[in-house]
VOLO-22480 format. One record per atom (N, C-alpha, C): residue number from 1; residue in one letter; atom name; x, y, z. Coordinates in steps of 0.1 Angstrom, whole numbers, always signed. Layout:
// VOLO-22480
n/res/atom/px/py/pz
NUM/A/CA/X/Y/Z .
...
***
This chain:
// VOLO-22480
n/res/atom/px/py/pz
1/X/N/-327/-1034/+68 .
1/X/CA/-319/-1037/+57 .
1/X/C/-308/-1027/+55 .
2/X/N/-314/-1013/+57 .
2/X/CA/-300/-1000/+56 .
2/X/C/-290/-1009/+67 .
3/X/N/-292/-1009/+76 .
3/X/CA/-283/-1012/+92 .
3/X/C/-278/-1022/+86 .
4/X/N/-280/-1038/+82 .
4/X/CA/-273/-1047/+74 .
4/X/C/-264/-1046/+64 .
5/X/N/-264/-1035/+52 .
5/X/CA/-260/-1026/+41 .
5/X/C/-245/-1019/+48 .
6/X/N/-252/-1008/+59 .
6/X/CA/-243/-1007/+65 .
6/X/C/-230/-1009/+77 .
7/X/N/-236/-1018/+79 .
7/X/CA/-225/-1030/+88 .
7/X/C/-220/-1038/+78 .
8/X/N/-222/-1045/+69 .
8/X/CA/-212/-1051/+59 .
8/X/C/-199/-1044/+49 .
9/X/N/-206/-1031/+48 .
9/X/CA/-195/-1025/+42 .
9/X/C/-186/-1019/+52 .
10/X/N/-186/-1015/+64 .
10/X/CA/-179/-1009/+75 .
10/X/C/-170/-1024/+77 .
11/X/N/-175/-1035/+79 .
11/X/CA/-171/-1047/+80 .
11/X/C/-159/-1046/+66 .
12/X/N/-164/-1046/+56 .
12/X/CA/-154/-1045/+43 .
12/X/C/-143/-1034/+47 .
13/X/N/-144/-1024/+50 .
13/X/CA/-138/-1013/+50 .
13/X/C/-125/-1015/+60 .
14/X/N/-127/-1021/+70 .
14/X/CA/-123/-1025/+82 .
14/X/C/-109/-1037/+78 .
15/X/N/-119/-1049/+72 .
15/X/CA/-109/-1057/+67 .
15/X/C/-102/-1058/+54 .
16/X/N/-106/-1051/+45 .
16/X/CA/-99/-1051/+33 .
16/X/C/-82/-1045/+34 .
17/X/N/-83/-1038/+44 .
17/X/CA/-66/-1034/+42 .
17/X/C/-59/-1042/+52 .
18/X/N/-65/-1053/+58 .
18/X/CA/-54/-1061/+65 .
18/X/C/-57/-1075/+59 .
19/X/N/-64/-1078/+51 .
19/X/CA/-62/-1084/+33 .
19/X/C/-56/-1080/+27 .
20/X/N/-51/-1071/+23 .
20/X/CA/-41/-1066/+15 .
20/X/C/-29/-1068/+24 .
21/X/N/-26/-1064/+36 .
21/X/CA/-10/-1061/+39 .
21/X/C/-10/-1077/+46 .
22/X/N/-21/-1088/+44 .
22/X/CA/-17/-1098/+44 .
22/X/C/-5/-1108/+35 .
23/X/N/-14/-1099/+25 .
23/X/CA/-5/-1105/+12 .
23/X/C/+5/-1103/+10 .
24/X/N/+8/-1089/+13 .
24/X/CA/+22/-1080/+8 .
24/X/C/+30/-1087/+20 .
25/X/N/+24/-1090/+33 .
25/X/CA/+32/-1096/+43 .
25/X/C/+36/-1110/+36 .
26/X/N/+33/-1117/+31 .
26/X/CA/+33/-1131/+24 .
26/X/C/+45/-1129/+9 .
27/X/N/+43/-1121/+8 .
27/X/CA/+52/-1116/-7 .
27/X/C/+67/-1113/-2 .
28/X/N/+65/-1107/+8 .
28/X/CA/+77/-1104/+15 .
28/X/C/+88/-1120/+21 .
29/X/N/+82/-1127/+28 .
29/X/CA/+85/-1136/+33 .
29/X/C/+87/-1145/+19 .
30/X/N/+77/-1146/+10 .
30/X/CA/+82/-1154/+0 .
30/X/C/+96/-1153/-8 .
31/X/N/+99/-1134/-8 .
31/X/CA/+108/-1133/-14 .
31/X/C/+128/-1130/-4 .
32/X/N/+119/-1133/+11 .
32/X/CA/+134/-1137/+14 .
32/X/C/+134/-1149/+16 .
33/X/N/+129/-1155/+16 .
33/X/CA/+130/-1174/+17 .
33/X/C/+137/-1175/+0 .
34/X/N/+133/-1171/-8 .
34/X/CA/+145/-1172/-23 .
34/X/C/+152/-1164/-23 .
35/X/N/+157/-1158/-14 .
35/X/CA/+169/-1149/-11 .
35/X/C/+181/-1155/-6 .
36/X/N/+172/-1161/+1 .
36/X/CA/+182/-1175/+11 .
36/X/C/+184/-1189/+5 .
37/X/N/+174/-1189/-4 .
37/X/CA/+175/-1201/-13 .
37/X/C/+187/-1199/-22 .
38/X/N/+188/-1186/-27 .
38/X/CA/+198/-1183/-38 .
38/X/C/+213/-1184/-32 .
39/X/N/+214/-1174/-20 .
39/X/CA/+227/-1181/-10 .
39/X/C/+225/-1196/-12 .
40/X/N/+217/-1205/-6 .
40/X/CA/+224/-1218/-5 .
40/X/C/+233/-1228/-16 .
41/X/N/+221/-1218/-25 .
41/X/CA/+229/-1224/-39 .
41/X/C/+240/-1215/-45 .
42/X/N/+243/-1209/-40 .
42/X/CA/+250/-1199/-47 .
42/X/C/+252/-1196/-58 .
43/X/N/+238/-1193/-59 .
43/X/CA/+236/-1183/-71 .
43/X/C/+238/-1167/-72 .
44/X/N/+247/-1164/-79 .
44/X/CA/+251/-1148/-76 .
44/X/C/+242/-1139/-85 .
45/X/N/+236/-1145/-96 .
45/X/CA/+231/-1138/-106 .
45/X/C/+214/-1135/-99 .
46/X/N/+210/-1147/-96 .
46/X/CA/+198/-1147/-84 .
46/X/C/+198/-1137/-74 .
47/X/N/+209/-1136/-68 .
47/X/CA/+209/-1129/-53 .
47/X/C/+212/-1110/-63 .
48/X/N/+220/-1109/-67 .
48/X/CA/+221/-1098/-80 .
48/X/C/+209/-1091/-79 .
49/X/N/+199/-1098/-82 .
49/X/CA/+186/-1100/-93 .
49/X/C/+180/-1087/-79 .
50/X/N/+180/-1093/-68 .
50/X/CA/+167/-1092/-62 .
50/X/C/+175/-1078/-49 .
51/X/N/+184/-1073/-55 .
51/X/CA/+188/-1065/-44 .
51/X/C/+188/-1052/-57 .
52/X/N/+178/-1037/-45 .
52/X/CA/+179/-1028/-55 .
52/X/C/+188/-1016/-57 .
53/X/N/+187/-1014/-67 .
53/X/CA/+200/-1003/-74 .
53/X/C/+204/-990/-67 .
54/X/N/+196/-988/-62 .
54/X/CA/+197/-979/-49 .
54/X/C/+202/-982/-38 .
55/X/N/+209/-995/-33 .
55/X/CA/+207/-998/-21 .
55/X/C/+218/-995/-14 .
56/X/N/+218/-993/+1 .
56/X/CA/+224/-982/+8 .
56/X/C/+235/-989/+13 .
57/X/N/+246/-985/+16 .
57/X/CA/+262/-989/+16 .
57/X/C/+270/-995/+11 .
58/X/N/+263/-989/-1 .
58/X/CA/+270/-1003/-15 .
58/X/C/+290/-999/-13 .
59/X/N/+292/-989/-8 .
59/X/CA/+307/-986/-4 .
59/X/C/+310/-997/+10 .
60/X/N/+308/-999/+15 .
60/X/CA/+307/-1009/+27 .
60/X/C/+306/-1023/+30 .
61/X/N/+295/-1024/+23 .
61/X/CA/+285/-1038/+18 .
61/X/C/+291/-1044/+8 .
62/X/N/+291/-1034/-3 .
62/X/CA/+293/-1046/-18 .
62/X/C/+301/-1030/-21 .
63/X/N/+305/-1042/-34 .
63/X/CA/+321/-1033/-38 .
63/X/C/+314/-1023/-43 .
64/X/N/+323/-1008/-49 .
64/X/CA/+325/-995/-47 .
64/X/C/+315/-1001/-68 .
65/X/N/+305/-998/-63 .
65/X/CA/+294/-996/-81 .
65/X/C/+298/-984/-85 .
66/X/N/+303/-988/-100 .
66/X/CA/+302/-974/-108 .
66/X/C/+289/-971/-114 .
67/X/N/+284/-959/-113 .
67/X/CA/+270/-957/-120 .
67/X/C/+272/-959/-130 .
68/X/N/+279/-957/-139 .
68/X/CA/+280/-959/-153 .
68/X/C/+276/-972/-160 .
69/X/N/+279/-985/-150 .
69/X/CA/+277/-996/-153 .
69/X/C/+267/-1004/-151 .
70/X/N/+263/-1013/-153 .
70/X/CA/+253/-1019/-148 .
70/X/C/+257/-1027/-135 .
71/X/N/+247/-1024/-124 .
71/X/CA/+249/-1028/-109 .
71/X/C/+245/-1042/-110 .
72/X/N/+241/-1047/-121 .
72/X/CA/+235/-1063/-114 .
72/X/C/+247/-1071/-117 .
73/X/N/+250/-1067/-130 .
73/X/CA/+261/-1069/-135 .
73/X/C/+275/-1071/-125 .
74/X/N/+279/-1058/-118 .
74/X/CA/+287/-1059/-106 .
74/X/C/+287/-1065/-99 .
75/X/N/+273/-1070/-91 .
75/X/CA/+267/-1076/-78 .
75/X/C/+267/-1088/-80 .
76/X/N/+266/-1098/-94 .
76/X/CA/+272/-1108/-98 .
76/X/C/+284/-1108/-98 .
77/X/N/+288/-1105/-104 .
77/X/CA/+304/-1112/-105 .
77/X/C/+309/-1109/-88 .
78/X/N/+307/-1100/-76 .
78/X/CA/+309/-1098/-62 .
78/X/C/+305/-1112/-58 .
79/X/N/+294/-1115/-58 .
79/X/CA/+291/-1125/-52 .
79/X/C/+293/-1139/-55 .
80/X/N/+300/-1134/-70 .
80/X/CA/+304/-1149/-80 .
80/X/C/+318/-1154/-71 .
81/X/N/+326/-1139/-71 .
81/X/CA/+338/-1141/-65 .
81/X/C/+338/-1150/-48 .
82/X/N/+328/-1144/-40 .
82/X/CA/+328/-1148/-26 .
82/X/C/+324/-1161/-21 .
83/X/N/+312/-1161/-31 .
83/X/CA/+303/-1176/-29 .
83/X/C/+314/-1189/-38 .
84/X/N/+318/-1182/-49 .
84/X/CA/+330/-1193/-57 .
84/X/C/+342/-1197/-47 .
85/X/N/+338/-1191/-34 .
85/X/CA/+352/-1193/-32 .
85/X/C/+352/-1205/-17 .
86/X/N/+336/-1208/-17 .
86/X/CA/+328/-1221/-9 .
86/X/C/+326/-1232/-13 .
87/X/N/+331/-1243/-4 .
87/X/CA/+322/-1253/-9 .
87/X/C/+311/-1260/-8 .
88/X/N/+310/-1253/+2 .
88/X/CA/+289/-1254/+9 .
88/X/C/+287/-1243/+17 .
89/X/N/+273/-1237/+18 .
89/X/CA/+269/-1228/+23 .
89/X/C/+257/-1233/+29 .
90/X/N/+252/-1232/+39 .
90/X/CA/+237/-1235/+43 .
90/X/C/+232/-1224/+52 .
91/X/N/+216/-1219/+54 .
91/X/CA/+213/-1209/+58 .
91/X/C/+201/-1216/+63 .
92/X/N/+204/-1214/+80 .
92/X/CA/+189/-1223/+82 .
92/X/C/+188/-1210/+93 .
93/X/N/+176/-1203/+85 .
93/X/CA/+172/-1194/+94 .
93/X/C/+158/-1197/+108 .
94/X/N/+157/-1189/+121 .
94/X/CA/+149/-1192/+129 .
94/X/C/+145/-1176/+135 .
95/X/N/+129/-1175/+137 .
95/X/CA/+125/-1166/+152 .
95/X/C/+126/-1155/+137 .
96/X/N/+123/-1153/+123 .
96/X/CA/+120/-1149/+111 .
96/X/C/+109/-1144/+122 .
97/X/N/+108/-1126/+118 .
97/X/CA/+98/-1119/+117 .
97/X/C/+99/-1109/+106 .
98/X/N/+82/-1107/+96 .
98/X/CA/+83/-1095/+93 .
98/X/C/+74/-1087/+92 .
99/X/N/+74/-1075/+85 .
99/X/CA/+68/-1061/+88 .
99/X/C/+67/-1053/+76 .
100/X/N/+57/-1049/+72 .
100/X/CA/+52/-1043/+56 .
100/X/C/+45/-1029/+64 .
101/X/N/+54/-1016/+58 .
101/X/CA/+48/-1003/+60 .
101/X/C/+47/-999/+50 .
102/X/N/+37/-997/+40 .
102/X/CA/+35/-987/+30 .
102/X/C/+41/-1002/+18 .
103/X/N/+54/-990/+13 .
103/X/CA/+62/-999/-2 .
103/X/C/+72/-1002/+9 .
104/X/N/+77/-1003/+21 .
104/X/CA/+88/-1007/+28 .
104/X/C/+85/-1024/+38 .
105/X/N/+97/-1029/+37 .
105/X/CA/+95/-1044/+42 .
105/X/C/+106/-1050/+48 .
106/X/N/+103/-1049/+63 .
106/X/CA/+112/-1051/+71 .
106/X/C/+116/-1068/+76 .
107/X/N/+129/-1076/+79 .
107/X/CA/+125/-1087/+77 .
107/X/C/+141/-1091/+90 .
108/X/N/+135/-1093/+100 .
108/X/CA/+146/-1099/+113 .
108/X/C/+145/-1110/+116 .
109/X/N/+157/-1115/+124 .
109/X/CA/+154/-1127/+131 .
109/X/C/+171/-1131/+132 .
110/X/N/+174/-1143/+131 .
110/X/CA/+183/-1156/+135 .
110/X/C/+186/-1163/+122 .
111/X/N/+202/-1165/+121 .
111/X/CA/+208/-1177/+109 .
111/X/C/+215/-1184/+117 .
112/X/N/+216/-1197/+115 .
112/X/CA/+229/-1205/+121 .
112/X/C/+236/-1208/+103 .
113/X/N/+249/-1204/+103 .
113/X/CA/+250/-1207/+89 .
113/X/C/+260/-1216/+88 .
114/X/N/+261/-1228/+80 .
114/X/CA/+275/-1236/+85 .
114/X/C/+278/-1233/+68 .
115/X/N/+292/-1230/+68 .
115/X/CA/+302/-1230/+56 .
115/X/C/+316/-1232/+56 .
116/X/N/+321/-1237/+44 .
116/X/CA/+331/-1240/+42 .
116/X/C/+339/-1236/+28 .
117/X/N/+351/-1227/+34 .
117/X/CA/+356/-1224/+24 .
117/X/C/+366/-1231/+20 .
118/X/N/+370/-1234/+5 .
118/X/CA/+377/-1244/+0 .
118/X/C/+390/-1247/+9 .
119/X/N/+397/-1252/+10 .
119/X/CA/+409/-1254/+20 .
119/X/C/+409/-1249/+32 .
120/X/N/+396/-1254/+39 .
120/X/CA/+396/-1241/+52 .
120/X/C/+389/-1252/+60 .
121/X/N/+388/-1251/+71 .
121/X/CA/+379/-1260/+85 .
121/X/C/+364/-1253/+82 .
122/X/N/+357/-1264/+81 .
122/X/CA/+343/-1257/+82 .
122/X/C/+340/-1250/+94 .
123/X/N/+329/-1239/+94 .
123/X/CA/+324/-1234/+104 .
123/X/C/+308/-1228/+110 .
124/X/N/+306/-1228/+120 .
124/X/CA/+295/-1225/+123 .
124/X/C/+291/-1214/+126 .
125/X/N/+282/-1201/+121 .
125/X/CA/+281/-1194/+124 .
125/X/C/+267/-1185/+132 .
126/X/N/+262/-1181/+140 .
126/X/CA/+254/-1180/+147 .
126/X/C/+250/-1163/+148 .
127/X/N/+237/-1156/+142 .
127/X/CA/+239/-1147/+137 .
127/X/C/+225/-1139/+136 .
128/X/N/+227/-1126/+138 .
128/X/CA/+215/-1118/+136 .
128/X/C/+212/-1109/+126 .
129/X/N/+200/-1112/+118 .
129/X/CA/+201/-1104/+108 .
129/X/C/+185/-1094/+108 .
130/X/N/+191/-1082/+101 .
130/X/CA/+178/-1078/+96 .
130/X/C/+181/-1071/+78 .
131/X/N/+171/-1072/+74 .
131/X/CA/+167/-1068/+59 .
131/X/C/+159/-1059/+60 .
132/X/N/+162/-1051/+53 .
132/X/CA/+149/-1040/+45 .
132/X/C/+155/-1042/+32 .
133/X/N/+138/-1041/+31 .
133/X/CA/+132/-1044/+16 .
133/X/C/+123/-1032/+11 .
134/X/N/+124/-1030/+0 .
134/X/CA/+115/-1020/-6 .
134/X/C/+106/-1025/-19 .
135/X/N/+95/-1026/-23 .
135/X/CA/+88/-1026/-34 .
135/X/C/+85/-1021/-47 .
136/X/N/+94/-1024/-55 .
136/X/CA/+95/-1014/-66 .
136/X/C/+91/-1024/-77 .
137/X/N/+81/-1017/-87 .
137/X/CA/+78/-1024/-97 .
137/X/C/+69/-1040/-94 .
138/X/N/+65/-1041/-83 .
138/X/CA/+53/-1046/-80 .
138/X/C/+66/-1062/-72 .
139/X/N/+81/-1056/-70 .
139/X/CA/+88/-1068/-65 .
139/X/C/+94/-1063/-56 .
140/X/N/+98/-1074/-45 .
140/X/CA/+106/-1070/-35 .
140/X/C/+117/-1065/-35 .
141/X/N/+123/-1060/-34 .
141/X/CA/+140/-1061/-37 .
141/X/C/+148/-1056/-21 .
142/X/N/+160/-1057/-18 .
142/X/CA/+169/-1057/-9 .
142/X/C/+171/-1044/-8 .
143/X/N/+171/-1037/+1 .
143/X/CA/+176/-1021/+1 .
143/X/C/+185/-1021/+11 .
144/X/N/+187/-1030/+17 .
144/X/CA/+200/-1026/+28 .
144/X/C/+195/-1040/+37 .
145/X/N/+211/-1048/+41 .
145/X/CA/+208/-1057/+47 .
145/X/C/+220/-1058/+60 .
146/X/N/+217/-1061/+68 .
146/X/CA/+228/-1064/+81 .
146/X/C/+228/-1078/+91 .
147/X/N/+242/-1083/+91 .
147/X/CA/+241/-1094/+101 .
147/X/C/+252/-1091/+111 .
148/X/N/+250/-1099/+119 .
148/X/CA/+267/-1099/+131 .
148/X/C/+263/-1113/+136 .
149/X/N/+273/-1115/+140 .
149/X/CA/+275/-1124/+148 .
149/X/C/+272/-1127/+166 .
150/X/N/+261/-1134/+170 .
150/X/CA/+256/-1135/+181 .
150/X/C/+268/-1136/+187 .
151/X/N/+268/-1131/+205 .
151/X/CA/+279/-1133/+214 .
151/X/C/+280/-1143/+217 .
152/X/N/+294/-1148/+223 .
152/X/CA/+293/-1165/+227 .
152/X/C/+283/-1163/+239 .
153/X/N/+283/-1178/+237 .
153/X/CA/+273/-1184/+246 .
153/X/C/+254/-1182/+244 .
154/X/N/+254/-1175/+233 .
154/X/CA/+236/-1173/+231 .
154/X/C/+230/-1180/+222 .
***
């Protein structure tokens, strides 16, 4: 009965933390699937929402934030400007993988994105992204994200 006692809880011990970073793996993917949801709709206040205040090359990435101000605030009206200036966006991402270390959450893969800007030829764009995510306050949020454009022919 000790030996059964002790093999169930070694068993518990064993799998409880990859039940947990099951989930956090699952939370992760849930919250860039409405990451991408919020792009298609272009929602700027949504996309705002879920990228955090800290996050790295906001000089590069997104326009020049004054601390003084509120960053969601900024990051909406940025993306009000860019996305307002579409008349469809679609993000059909593929080959999505991700990765939960600790409070960090890493998230790669493939977009083919087709959009069209108002008076403009639509286009197709074919693309590699990756996301880091960080966990703060029990939610995902964006800490720095990168895409480029696949070479012809791939």
């Amino acid at each position: 009965m000790k030996r059964l006692i002790i093999s169930v809880a070694a068993l518990v011990l064993l799998v409880a933390p990859q039940l947990a970073l099951g989930s956090d793996v699952d939370d992760l993917k849930a919250a860039n699937e409405q990451l991408t949801k919020a792009f298609i709709a272009r929602d700027a206040a949504a996309i705002a929402s879920m990228i955090h205040p800290g996050a790295v090359n906001f000089e590069s990435a997104f326009p020049l934030i004054a601390p003084e101000q509120d960053t969601v605030a900024q990051l909406t009206n940025f993306y009000k400007a860019i996305l307002g200036s579409l008349e469809y966006l679609i993000v059909l991402p593929y080959n999505t993988q991700y990765k939960v270390v600790g409070n960090t959450g890493i998230v790669w893969g493939h977009n083919t994105v087709y959009e069209k800007a108002k008076g403009e030829k639509a286009q197709t764009i074919y693309e590699r992204t990756t996301v880091t995510w960080v966990k703060s306050g029990g939610k995902w949020l964006v800490l720095m994200a990168h895409s480029s454009p696949l070479p012809s022919g791939q």
